[in-house]
C-alpha positions in Angstrom: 0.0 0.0 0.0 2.8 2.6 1.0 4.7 1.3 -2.6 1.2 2.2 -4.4 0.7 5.6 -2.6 4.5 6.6 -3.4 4.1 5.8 -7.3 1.1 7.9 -7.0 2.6 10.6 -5.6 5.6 10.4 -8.1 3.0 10.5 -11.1 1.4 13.4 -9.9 4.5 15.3 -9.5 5.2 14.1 -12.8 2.4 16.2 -14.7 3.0 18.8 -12.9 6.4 18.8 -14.0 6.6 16.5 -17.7 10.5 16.5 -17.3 10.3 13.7 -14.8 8.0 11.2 -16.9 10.6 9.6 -18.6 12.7 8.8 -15.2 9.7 7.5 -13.8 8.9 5.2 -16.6 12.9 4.2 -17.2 12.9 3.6 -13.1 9.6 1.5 -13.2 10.9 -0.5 -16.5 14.2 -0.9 -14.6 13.0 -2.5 -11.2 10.6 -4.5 -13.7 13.8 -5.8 -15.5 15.5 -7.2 -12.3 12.3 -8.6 -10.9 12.5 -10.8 -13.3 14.5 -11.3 -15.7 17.8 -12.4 -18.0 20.7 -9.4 -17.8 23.6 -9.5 -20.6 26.8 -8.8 -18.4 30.4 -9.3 -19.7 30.4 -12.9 -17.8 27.0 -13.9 -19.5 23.4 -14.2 -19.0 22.4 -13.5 -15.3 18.9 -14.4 -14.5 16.8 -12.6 -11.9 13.4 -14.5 -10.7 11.4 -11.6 -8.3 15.0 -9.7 -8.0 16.6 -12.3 -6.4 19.7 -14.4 -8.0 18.7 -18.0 -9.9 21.1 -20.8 -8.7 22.5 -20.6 -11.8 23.4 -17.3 -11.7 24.4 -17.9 -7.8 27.0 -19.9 -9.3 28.3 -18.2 -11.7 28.8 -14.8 -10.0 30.6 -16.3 -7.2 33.1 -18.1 -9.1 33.3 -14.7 -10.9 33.7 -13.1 -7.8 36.6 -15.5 -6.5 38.6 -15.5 -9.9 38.4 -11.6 -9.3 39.8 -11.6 -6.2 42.2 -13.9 -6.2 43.6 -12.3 -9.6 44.0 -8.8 -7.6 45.4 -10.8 -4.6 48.2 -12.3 -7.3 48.9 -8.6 -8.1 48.9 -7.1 -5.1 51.1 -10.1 -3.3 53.7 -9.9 -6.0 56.6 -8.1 -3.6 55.4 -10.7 -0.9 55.3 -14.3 -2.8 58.3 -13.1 -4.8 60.5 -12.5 -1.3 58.9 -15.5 -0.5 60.4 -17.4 -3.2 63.9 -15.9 -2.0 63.3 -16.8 1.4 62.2 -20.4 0.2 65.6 -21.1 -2.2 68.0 -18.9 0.5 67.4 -21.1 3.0 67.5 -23.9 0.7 70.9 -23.2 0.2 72.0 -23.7 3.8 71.4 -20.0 5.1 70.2 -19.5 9.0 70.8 -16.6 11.5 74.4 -17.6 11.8 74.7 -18.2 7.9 74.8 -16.5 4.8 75.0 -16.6 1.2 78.1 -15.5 -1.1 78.7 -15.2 -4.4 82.3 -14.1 -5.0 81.9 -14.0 -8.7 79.1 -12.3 -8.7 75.8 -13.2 -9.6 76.4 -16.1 -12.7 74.3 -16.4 -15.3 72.7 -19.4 -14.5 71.3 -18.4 -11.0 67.9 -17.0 -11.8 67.6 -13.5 -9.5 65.9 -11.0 -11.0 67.6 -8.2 -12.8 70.9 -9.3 -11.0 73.9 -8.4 -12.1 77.6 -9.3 -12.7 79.3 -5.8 -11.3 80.0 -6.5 -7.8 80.2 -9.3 -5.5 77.4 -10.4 -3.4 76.3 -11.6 0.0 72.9 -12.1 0.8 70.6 -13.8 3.3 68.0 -14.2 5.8 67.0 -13.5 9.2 64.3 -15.4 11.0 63.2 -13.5 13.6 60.2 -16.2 15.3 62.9 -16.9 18.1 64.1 -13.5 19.1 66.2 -10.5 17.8 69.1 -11.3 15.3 72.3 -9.0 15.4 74.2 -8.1 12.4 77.4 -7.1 12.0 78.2 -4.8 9.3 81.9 -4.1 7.9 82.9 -0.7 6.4 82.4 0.1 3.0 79.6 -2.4 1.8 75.9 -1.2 -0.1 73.0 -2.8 0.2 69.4 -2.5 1.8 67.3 -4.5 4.5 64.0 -5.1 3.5 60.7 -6.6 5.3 58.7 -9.5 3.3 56.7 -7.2 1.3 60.2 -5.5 -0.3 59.9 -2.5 1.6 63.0 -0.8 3.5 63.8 -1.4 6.9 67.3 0.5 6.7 70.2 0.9 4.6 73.2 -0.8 4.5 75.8 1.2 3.7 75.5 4.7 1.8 74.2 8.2 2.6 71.1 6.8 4.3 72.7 3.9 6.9 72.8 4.8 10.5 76.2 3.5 10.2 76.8 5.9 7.3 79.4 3.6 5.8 81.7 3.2 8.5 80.1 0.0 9.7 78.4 -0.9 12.6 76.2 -3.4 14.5 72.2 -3.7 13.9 70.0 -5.5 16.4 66.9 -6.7 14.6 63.7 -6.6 16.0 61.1 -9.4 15.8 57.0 -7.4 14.9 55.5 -6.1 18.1 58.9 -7.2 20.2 58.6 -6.3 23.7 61.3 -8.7 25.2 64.5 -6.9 27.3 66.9 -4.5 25.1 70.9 -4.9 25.6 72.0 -2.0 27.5 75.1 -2.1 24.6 75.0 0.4 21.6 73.2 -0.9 18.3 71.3 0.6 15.6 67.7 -0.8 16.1 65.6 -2.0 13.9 61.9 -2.9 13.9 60.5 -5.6 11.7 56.8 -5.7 10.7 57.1 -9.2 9.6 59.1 -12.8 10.9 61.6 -13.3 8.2 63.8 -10.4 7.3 65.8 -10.3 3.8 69.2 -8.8 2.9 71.8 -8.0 0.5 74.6 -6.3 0.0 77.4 -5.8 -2.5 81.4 -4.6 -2.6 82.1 -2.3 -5.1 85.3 -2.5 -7.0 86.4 -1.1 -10.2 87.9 -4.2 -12.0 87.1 -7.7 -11.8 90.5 -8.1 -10.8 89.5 -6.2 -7.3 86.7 -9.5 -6.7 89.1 -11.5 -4.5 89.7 -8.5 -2.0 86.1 -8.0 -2.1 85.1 -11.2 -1.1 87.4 -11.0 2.4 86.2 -7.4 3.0 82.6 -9.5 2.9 83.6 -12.2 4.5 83.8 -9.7 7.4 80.1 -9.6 7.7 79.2 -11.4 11.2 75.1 -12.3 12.4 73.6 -14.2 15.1 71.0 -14.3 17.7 71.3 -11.8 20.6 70.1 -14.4 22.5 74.0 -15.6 21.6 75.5 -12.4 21.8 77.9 -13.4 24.9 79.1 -16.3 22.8 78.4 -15.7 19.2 78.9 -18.9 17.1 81.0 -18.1 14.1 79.5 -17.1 10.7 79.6 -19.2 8.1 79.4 -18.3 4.2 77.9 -20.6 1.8 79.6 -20.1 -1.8 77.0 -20.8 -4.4 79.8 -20.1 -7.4 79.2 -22.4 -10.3 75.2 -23.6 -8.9 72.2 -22.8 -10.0 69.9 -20.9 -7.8 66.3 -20.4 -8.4 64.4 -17.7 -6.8 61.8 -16.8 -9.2 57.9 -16.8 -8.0 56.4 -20.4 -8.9 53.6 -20.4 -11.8 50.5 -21.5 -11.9 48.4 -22.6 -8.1 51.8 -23.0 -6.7 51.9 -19.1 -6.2 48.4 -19.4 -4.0 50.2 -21.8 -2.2 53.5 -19.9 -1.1 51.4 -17.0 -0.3 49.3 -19.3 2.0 52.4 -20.7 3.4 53.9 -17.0 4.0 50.6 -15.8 5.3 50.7 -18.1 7.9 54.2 -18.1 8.5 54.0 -14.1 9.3 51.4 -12.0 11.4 49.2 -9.6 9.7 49.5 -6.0 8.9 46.8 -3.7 10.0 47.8 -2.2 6.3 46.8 -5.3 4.8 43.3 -5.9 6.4 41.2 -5.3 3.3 43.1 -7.7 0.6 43.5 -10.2 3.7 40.1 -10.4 3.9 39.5 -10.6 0.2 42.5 -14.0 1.0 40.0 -15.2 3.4 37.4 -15.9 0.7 39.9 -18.0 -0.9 40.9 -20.0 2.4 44.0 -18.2 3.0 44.3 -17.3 6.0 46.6 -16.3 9.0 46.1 -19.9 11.4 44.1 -21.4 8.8 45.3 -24.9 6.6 44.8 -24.1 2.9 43.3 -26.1 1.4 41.3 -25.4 -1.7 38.5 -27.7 -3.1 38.7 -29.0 -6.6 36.4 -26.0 -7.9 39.2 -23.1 -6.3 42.4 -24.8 -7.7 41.0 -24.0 -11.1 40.2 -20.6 -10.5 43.3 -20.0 -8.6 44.8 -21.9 -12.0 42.9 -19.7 -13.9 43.8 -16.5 -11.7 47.6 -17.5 -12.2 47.8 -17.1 -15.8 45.4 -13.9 -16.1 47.5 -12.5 -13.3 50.8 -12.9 -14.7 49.8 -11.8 -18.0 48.8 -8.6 -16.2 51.8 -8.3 -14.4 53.4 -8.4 -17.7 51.3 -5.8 -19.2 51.2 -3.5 -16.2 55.3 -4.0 -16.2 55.9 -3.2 -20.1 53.4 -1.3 -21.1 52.4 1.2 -17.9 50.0 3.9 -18.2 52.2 5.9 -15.7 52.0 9.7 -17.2 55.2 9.8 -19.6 56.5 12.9 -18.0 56.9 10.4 -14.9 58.1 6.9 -16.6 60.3 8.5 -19.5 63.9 10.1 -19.0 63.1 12.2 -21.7 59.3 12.0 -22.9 59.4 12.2 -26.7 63.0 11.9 -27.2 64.4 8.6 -25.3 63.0 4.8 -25.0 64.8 4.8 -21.1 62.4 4.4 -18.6 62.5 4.9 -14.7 62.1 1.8 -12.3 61.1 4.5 -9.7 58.7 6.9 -10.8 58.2 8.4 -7.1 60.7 9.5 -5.0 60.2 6.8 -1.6 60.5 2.9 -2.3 57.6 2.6 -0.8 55.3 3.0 -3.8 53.2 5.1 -1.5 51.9 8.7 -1.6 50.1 10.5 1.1 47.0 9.7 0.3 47.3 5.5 -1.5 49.5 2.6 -2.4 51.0 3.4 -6.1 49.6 -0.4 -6.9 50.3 -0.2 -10.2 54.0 0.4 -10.5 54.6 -1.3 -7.3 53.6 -4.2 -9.1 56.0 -3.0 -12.4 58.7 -2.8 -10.5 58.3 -6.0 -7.7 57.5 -8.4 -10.8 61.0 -7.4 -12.9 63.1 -6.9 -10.0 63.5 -7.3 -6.0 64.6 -4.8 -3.1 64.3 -1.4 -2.5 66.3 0.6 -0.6 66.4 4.4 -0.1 69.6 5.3 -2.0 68.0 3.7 -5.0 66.0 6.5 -5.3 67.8 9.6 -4.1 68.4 12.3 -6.3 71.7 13.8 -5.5 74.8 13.7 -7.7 78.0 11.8 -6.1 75.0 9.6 -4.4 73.4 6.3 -4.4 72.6 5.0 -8.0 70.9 5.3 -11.0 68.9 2.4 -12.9 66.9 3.2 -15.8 65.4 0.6 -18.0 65.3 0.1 -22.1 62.5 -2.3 -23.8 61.8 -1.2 -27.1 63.9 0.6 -29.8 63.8 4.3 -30.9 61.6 3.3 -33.1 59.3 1.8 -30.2 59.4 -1.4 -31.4 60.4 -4.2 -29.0 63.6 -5.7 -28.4 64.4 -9.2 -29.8 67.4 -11.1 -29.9 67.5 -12.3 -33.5 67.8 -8.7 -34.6 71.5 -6.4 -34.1 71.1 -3.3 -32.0 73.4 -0.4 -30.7 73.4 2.0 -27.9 75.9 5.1 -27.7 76.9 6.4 -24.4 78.5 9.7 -25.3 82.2 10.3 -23.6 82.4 10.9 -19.4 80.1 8.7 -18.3 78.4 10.2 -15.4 79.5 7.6 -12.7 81.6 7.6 -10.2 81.8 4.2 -8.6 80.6 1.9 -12.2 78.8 1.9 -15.5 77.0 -1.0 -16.8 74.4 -2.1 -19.2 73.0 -5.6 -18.5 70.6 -7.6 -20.3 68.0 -9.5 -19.4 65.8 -12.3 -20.8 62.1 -11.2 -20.8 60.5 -14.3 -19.4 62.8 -14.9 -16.8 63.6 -11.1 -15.8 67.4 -12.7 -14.8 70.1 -12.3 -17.1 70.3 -13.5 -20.7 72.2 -16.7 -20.6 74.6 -17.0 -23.6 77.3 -18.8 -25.1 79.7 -15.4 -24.5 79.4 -16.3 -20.6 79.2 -12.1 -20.1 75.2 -10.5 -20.4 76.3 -7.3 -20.1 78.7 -4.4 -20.8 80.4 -2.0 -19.0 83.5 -0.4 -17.4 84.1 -3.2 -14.8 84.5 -5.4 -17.6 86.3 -3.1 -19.6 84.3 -1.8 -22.2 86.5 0.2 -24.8 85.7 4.0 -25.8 85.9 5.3 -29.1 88.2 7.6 -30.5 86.1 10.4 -29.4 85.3 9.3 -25.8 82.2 7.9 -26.5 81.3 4.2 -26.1 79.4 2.4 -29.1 77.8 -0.9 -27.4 76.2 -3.8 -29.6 73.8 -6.6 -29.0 73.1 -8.9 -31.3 73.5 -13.0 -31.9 76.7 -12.6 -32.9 79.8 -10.3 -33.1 79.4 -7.9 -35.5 82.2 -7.8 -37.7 84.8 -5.0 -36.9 83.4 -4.9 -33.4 85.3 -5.1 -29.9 84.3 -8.3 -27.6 84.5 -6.0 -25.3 82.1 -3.9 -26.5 79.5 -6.5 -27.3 76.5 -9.0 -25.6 75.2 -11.9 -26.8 71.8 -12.0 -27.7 69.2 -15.2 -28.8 67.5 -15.6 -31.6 63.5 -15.2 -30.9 63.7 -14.0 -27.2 62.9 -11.1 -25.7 64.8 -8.6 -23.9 65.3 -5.7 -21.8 68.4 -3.8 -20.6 69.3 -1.7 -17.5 71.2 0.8 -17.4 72.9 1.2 -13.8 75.1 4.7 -13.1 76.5 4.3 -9.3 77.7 7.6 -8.6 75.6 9.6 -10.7 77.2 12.2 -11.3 75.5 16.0 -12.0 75.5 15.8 -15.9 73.1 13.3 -15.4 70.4 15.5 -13.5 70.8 18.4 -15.5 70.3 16.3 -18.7 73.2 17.4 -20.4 74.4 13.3 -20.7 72.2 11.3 -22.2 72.1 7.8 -23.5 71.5 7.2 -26.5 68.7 5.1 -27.7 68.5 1.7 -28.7 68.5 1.4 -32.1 68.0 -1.7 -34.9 71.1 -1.8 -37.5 69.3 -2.1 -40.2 
C-alpha cells in the first residue's frame, strides 16, 4: 500500500512537472527488469526470478567473484610471494641466522635472480626472527638494503642513508610487536613488521680483478642471535659459485600456495586488512590450513595465468604519465624503475599499486639510495625495452646503444641484459650479459662508447664492446650509473637510444 501511494505521488508530480516522466517510466521498466528477468553482463546471461539471483546465476557470479579476487590478490602479493620465493631457495641453500649466502663471482648467469647483475660481489641472506632478535654485524664500506617480506626498507646498508653511514656498525633486529628486554650495549635498532627479514649487500670495485679483496672485505660480515651475543657462534658463508639458484615466483596454483604458506608463516598488517580479507574468501588465511576444493584450484589456476599476464602488461606497457616513466618523454626509449621519490610505492594519500607491481615483478629490493636524487649519491637504474623506433627488443635482430664520452658515474657503469621471461640475465654462449666499465668496455676515439647486441659479433666490433643475444627472445636492458654524477640531473648526458642496425 505505502509502494502504491509513493508511485502515486511520483505521477502526480510528474504532470505537474513532464520532465520527470521519462525517469519515472525508465525507473519503473528498470525495477521490472531485475524482478524478473535475464541481464547481458560481460560474464554472460544472469537471470533474476522476483530480483533475487537464480542458482544458476548464484553460481556463476561467485566463481566470478573469487577469480576476481584472487587475480588482484596475485597482483597485489607480488613483492610478498616473490620475497617468499627468496626466502624459500636462501634457506634452501644452507642459510640461517648464523649463515649467509656468497657469491664471490658475482651473480652467474645461470642463478635466476631478478635483474641481478655481474658488477659487484654479493652476500645475501636471511633473518628469521620467530625466536628472538638477530644481530648483524656490518663491515665498512659495503651497499645494500634491509627489506621486510613485502620488499619495503627497513634501513640501509651502507651509503648516505645507513645509521652507520658507511663506517660499519652493528644492527640489532627486531622481531614485529617485540617487547622482550633490550641490551643496555649500543646498536642501531631495527623494527621488523614481519618474521623473516631479507638482505643484500654488495662490494664495489672497479675491476674484476678487485673481486678477491672483495670477497674478504665480505667475508667480514658477522650475524647471530642476541640471545648468543655473549658467545656468538662463528659465521659461516655458503659459496653458491658455479650452482644454480632459483628464486623466481612459482607459476601457476603453486603461487596461492606460497602465499598461504607466508601468510601463515607471518602475522598480519593492520595495512593489509582489506586484501586479507578478500584472501580469506579463498581460504587463506593467518592460522588457517589451505586447502582449496577442486572448484578453487581451477580458478586459482585460472587466476595465475590472467594475473601474470597482467603483471606483464602492467610492467611493459604502464599507463604511468610519460612525464613520470620516461627520461626524456618524446625523445628517449629509457624508462624509470622509480617513478616516485620513496621505495615505498606510497603517496600520502594511497599505495601506487600499479607500479609497485611494475617494479616487484621485474626486479627485487628497494632501498632508499635507489631512489635519491643527488649527484656523487646512491645509483641510477633506468630501463630500455623497445627501440627508438618503439618497437620491442628481440634477440635475433643487431642493436646499438651510444653512451656519449664521461660517463656520469663515479663508482661503475654498466648495461645488462635480461631475458624477458625470466627477468634474470640473458644466458649466452659469450658467458658475459652485459657491458660495462668493470669489464672493460673500450671508448671510441672520441670518448664515447658504441655498445652492440646482437646473436653474434658484429664484424669489426670489440668483444669487449658486445652482448650476446638469442635468436626469438625477448629482452630488456638496465642501465645502472653508481655515482651519478651532476651531468646526469641536468640532462646534459644522455644515452642514447636503442637502435636496430638495419
Amino acid at each position: 500500500m505505502q509502494h502504491n501511494t509513493r508511485y502515486i505521488r511520483q505521477l502526480l508530480s510528474a504532470l505537474v512537472n513532464p520532465s520527470k516522466i521519462l525517469l519515472l517510466f525508465m525507473l519503473t521498466v528498470s525495477s521490472a527488469a531485475w524482478s524478473n528477468s535475464v541481464v547481458d553482463s560481460r560474464i554472460g546471461e544472469l537471470e533474476f526470478s522476483s530480483g533475487y539471483p537464480t542458482e544458476a546465476t548464484v553460481e556463476k557470479l561467485y566463481d566470478e567473484l573469487d577469480f576476481q579476487r584472487a587475480v588482484q590478490s596475485y597482483l597485489w602479493a607480488m613483492p610478498f610471494v616473490s620475497y617468499a620465493a627468496i626466502v624459500e631457495a636462501t634457506l634452501g641453500k644452507g642459510a640461517n641466522n648464523h649463515t649467509v649466502v656468497i657469491q664471490p663471482n658475482s651473480a652467474e648467469q645461470q642463478q635466476l635472480i631478478l635483474t641481478g647483475n655481474q658488477d659487484t660481489v654479493y652476500l645475501s641472506g636471511v633473518l628469521d626472527l620467530r625466536d628472538g632478535p638477530v644481530v648483524v654485524e656490518l663491515p665498512a664500506g659495503l651497499l645494500g638494503t634491509m627489506n621486510n617480506l613485502w620488499q619495503e626498507p627497513l634501513t640501509d646498508l651502507g651509503g648516505p642513508f645507513s645509521a652507520e653511514q658507511n663506517r660499519g656498525g652493528r644492527f640489532l633486529v627486531l622481531p614485529p610487536n617485540y617487547d622482550g628486554p633490550l641490551p643496555k650495549a649500543h646498536y642501531h635498532v631495527v623494527e621488523a613488521d614481519t618474521n623473516f627479514v631479507v638482505f643484500y649487500v654488495r662490494a664495489v670495485g672497479q675491476s674484476r680483478d678487485d673481486w678477491p679483496q672483495l670477497a674478504e672485505q665480505m667475508r667480514q660480515w658477522k650475524q647471530y642471535p642476541l640471545s648468543q651475543a655473549g658467545n656468538p657462534p662463528e659465521t659461516k658463508f655458503i659459496d653458491i659459485t658455479g650452482e644454480k639458484h632459483d628464486t623466481l615466483i612459482p607459476k601457476g596454483p603453486e603461487y596461492f600456495e606460497l602465499l598461504a604458506r607466508y601468510i601463515n608463516l607471518n602475522p598480519p598488517r593492520e595495512q593489509d586488512m582489506a586484501m586479507l580479507g578478500a584472501l580469506e574468501t579463498l581460504g587463506i588465511a593467518h592460522g588457517r590450513e589451505f586447502k582449496p576444493d577442486e572448484r578453487m584450484q581451477e580458478i586459482l589456476a585460472e587466476a595465475a595465468v590472467v594475473g601474470v599476464a597482467m603483471a606483464k602488461t602492467v610492467g611493459w606497457q604502464s599507463r604511468s604519465p610519460k612525464e613520470q616513466l620516461y627520461l626524456v618523454p618524446g625523445k628517449r626509449q629509457w624508462k624509470w624503475l622509480f617513478v616516485l621519490d620513496n621505495p615505498w610505492f606510497r603517496t600520502d594519500d594511497y599505495l601506487v599499486i600499479d607500479e609497485r607491481t611494475r617494479f616487484t615483478y621485474e626486479a627485487i629490493g628497494t632501498a632508499n639510495a635507489m631512489v635519491l636524487q643527488a649527484p656523487g649519491q646512491g645509483s641510477i637504474y633506468i630501463g630500455a625495452y623497445q627501440d627508438g623506433e618503439g618497437e620491442w627488443l628481440s634477440g635475433e635482430k643487431h642493436y646499438t646503444v651510444n653512451l656519449p664520452k664521461d660517463v656520469p658515474a663515479s663508482m661503475f657503469w654498466s648495461l645488462t641484459v635480461y631475458d624477458n621471461e625470466t627477468r634474470s640475465q640473458v644466458q649466452n654462449e659469450l658467458g658475459r650479459p652485459l657491458v660495462g666499465d668493470v669489464h672493460g668496455a673500450v671508448a671510441s676515439s672520441d670518448g664515447s662508447f658504441d655498445l652492440h647486441f646482437s646473436p653474434t659479433l658484429p664484424e669489426g666490433v670489440n668483444k669487449l664492446n658486445w652482448v650476446q643475444t638469442r635468436p626469438g627472445e625477448g629482452w630488456f636492458t638496465y642501465l645502472r650509473l653508481y655515482g651519478p654524477g651532476e651531468t646526469f640531473f641536468d640532462r646534459s648526458w644522455l644515452p642514447g637510444d636503442v637502435k636496430r642496425v638495419k
